[in-house]
N, C-alpha and C positions, 0 to 999 in steps of 0.2 A: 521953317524949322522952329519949334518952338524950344524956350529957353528954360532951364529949373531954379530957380532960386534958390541957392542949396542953403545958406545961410538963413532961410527962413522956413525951410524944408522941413517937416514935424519928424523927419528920422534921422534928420541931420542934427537938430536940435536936441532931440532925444542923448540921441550917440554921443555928441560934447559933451552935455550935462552928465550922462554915465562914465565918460573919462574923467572927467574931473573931478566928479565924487570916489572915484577909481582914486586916480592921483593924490587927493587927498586927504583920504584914506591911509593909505601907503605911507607919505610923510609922518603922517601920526601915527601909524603904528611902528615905524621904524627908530621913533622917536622917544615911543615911549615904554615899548618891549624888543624891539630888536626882529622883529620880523616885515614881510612886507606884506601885501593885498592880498597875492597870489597865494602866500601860505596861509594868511588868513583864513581865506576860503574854505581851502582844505580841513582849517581845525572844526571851523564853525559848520562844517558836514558831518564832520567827526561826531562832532557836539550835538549834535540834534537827533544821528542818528541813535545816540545813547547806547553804541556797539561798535566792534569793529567791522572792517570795510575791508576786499580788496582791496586791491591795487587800482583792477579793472573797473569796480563799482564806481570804487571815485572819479578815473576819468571820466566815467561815461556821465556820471552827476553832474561833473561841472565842464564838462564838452571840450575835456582835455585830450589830447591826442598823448601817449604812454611817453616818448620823448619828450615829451613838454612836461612831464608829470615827474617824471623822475629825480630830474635836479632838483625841486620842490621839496619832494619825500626825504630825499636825500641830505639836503640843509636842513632841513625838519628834524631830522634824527640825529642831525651831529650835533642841534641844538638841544636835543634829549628833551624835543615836544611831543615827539611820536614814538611808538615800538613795532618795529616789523616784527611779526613773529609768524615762522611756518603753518599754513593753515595746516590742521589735522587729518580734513577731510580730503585734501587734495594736495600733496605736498612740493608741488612744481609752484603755487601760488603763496604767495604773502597775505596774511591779516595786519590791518593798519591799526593801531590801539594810540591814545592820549595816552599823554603819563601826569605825573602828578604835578611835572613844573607845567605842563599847560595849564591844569586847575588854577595851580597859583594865580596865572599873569592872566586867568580870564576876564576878570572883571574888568580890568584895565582896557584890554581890549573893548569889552562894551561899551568902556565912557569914552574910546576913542571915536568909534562909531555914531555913539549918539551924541558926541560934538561935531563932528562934521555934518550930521544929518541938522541938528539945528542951526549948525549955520547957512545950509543950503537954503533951509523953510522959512528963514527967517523973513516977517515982513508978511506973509503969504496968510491967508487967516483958512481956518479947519474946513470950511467948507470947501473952500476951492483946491487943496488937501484931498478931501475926499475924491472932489469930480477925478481930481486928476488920476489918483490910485484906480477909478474905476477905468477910466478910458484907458490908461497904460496897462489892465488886467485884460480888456477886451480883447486890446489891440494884438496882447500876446495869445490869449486865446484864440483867437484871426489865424494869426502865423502858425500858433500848435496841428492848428488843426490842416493848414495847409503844407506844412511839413511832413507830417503822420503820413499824405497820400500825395507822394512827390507827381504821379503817373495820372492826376488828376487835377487840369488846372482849377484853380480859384472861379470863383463866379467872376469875379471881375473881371480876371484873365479869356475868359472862356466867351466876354460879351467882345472884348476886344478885337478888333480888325487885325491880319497875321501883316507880317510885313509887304508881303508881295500883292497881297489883296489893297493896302495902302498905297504904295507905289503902283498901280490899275488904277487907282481914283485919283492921283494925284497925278496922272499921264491925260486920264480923260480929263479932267478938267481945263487942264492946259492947251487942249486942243479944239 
């Protein structure tokens, strides 16, 4: 039986480093506008998209399930960051809108971000910077595209021995 090294594992190592730039994150923005990661997120899709959003848009943007998204929106508005208002085209759905205190506190949030991000980087010089941003693009590339066509394994998947075809060779061998 072979063994994983999980703490050394490039998606275990990944996933830490994501929670922890998560994590703190979160403390710094809680800290210093009153909100946390989670609605962060939300604004800074807001933000980019320079329009309003569903409901559904934004889960599906940030792979929120509508339970998970709710309380979010929900403290969002009572904090008078966001405005639901009835879409026009469809009136069973919400449009998601900024308001003007999110303008306010945005900067803030930026330099939240881009202190935690330099304390992450720190030490690390541009180049290996780069390599990395490219390998973590590929890698998501990799996964995009193997999610797109669940009903088709991966190459790698597809070279791999099934279980029962392993347990055959691992009887034969033994005997």
């Amino acid at each position: 039986m072979s063994s994983l090294d999980y703490e050394h594992n490039p998606g275990f190592v990944i996933n830490r480093t994501a929670r922890s730039l998560s994590r703190s994150l979160d403390f710094r923005l809680r800290n210093s506008v009153g909100i946390t990661f989670a609605q962060w997120r939300v604004l800074v899709l807001l933000k980019k998209t320079s329009y309003s959003l569903s409901q559904k848009e934004i889960a599906d943007a940030l792979g929120l399930e509508a339970p998970t998204l709710i309380p979010i929106l929900d403290k969002l508005q009572n904090d008078d960051l966001i405005e639901r208002r009835v879409d026009s085209s469809d009136r069973r759905n919400n449009r998601i809108f900024l308001t003007e205190k999110t303008i306010t506190i945005w900067d803030i949030t930026l330099e939240c971000a881009t202190s935690v991000l330099t304390t992450a980087l720190t030490g690390i010089p541009d180049e290996r910077i780069q390599i990395m941003k490219e390998v973590m693009e590929k890698m998501w590339s990799n996964l995009q595209t193997n999610i797109d066509s669940p009903d088709r394994p991966s190459a790698a998947l597809a070279r791999r021995p099934s279980r029962r075809d392993r347990l055959r060779e691992a009887t034969v061998q033994h005997t």
